[in-house]
Structures are given as C-alpha cells and as structure tokens.
C-alpha positions as CSV (number, residue, x, y, z in Angstrom):
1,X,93.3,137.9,111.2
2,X,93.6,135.8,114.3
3,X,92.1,132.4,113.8
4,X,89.1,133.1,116.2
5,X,87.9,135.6,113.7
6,X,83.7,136.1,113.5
7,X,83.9,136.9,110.1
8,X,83.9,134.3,106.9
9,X,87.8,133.8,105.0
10,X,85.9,134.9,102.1
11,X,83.7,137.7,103.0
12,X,85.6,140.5,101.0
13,X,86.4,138.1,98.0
14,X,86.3,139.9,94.7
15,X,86.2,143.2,96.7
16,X,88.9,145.8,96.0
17,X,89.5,148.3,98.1
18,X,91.8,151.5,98.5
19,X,93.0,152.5,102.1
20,X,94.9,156.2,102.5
21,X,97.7,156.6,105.1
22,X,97.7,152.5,104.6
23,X,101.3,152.0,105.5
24,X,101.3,151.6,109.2
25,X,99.4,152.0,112.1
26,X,95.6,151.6,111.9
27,X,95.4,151.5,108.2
28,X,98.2,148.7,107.4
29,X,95.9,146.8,109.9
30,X,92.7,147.7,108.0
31,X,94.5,146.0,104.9
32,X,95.3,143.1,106.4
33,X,92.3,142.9,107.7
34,X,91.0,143.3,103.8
35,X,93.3,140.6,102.5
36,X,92.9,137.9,105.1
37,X,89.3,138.2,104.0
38,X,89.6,137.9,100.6
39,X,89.7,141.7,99.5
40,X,92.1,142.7,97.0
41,X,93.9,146.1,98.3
42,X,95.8,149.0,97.7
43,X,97.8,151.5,100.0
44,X,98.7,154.7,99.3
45,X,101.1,157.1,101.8
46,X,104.0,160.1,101.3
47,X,106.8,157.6,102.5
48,X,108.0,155.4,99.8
49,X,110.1,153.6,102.5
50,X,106.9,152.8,104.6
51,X,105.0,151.7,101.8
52,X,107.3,148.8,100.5
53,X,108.0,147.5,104.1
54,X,104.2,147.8,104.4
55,X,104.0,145.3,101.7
56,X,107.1,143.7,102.4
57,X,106.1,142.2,105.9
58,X,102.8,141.7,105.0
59,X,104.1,138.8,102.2
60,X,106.0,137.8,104.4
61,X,103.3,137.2,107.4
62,X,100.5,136.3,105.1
63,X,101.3,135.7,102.1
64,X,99.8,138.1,100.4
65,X,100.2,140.7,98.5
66,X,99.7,144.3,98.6
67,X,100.0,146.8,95.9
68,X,101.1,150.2,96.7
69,X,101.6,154.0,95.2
70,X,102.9,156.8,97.0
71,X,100.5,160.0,97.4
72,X,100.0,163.0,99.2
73,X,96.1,163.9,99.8
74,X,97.0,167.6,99.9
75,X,98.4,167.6,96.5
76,X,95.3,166.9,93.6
77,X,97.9,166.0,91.1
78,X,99.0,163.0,93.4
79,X,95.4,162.0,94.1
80,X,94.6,161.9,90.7
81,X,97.7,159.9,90.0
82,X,96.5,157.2,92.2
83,X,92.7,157.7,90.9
84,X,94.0,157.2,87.2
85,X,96.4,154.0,88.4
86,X,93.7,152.6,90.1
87,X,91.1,152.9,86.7
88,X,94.1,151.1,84.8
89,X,94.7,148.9,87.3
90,X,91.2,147.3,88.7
91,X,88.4,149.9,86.5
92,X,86.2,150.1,89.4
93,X,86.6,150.5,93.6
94,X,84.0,148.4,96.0
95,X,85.5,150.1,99.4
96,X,87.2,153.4,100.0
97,X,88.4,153.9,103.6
98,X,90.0,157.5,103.9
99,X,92.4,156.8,107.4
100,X,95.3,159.4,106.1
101,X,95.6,161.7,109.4
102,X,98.1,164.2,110.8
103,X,98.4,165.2,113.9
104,X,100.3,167.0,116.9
105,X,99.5,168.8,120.6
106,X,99.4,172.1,121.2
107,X,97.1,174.9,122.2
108,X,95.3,177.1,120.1
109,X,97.3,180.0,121.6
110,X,100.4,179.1,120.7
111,X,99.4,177.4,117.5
112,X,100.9,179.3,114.0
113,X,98.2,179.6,110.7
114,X,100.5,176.9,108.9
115,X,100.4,174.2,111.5
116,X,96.3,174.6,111.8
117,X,96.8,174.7,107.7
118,X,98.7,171.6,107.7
119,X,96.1,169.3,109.5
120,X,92.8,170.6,108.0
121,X,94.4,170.3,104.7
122,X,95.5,166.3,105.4
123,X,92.3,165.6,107.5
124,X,89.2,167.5,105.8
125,X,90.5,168.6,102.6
126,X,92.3,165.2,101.7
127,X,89.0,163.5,102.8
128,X,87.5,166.0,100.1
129,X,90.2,165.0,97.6
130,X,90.2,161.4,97.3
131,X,86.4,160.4,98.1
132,X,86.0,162.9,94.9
133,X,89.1,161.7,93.0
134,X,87.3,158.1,93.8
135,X,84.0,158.9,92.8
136,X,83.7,157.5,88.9
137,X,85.4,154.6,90.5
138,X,82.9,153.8,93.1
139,X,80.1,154.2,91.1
140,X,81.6,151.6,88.6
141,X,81.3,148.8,91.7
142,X,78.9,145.7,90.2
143,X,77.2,145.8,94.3
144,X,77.2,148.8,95.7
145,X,80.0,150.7,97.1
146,X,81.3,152.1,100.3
147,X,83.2,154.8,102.0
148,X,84.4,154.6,105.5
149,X,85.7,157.5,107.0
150,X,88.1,157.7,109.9
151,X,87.3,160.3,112.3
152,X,87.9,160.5,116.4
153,X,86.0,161.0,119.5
154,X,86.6,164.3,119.4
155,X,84.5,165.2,116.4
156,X,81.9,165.9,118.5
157,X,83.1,166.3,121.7
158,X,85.7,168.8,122.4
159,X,89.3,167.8,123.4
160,X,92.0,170.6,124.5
161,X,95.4,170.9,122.2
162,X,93.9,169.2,119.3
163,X,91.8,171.9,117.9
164,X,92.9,171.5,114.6
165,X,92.4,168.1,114.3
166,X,89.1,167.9,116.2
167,X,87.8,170.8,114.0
168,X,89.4,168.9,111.0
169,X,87.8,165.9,112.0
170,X,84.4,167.1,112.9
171,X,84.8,168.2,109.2
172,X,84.6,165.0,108.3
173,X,82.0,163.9,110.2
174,X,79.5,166.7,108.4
175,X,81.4,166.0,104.8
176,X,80.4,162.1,105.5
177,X,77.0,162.4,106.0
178,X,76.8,165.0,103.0
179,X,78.3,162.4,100.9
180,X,75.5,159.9,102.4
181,X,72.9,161.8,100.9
182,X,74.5,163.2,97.6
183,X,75.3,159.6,96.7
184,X,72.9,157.2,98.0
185,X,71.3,157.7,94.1
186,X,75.0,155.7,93.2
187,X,74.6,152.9,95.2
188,X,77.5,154.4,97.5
189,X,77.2,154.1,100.8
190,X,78.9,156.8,102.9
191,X,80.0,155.9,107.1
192,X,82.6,157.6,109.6
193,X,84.1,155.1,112.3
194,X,85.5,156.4,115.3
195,X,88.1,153.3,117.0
196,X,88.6,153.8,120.7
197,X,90.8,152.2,123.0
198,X,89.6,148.7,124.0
C-alpha cells in the first residue's frame, strides 16, 4: 500500500483471508492490499503460471509472502481441494472475497448456449461453490467473519453485450444478500462491492 495509506499497518493482523481469481488484476491487488496490512493470504486461479509469478513479484516488492493453489470454481472437486487445504493449512477463514470473473462482448443474438454457460457457471455458480465450500471455515473465525463479493455496475442496471455477465452478476448480487440473512446467526457477514473507475 502506498505510504499515504488511511488505514493502520496492522489492521488485518491475525486475519486470514482467501481471495478467488487472486493472480492478477483486481484480486492480486486485493492481496496486497491484505498483506501490507497484516492479513495472512491465499490465492487461488486455473493458471499455475499466473499464480507463482503472482507470488513471485509480490516477495519480491513486499516482501511477503503469498500462498497459492490452483482451482477452477466451476469444478466442485477443485473447490473442495482448496476448502480441505485451507482446513489443514490455517483451520478457520476470517475474510472470503469471491473476485474469480469471466468475461467477453457480444450480443445476445449472436451469443451460443455454451458461451452464456461458461460465465454464469464462473460468476454465479462459482460464487455458489466456494462461499459454500468455505462455509465450516468461516464459521470457525474467533471474531466474526466476512464475505465480500465482487459484482459490477451492471448488476442492476443494464449494459448491452454483457448479458451473461450482467445476468451472472446480478446473480450475485441476490445470492449475497441471501447469504446475509441465512448466516448472520454465524457471525458471517455477507457484502457485494461494485469498483468503478476513479
């Protein structure tokens, strides 16, 4: 984190957290973010590649380091792979931040079954996967835990040639606020966070 950060060195210390699709982009920011702060953190992604230069230039910029596992939300067995490495690993989860996205233009028209398949299955359904996968983790946290889903502008507003993805997304939007009321009794707290440009 820049050196003009608001936030305390330590204000994730102790915390572990587990960040899908954390190998570049938004996500290898969100667990930089994590460990600068203190947090303990874990990626998961498909690439192998991507992961280990995820963790490889983030020793190598901060210092720290960043434990890894590939996985592939829409395959269960993966998911559970992770879930069970994690259990080994840590035994409970404080933060869950579901960021693993896919996405692509094109108009509904033109668009085949598989490729509106592929994204609802990588947005919604691996939401569905790993916040469940997760579960018995989170409610191990000593604190209180919390989810943070990813989700875009166009969860609720419509945006043309991302159909898929908005109606994946808007998915998530309803499956986060479900998941706010199922498990507030668990002491897990349950928020979607759209970024915009700034």
């Amino acid at each position: 984190m820049p050196e003009n950060s608001v936030f305390k060195d330590n204000l994730f210390e102790g915390k572990k957290v587990f960040i899908t699709g954390g190998a570049t982009g938004m996500g290898l920011g969100f667990a930089q973010a994590f460990l600068n702060h203190g947090a303990e953190v874990f990626i998961a992604s498909r690439k192998e590649e991507k992961l280990a230069e995820a963790a490889s230039e983030t020793k190598k910029k901060f210092g720290k380091k960043l434990l890894w596992k590939t996985m592939d939300v829409r395959k269960n067995e993966t998911v559970e792979d992770v879930a069970e490495f994690l259990s080994s690993e840590w035994g409970e989860l404080d933060i869950l931040v579901n960021n693993a996205a896919g996405n692509f233009v094109a108009p509904i028209a033109a668009m085949s079954e598989n490729a509106w398949r592929s994204v609802v299955d990588i947005v919604l359904d691996g939401t569905f996967r790993v916040s469940k996968a997760c579960y018995p983790l989170l409610r191990k946290a000593k604190n209180g835990a919390s989810i943070v889903n990813i989700i875009a502008n166009y969860s609720w507003n419509a945006a043309p040639f991302v159909g898929h993805s908005g109606a994946a997304k808007a998915g998530v939007l309803n499956l986060t606020r479900t998941l706010a009321l199922e498990w507030a009794d668990d002491d897990i707290r349950v928020n979607a966070m759209c970024p915009v440009w700034s």
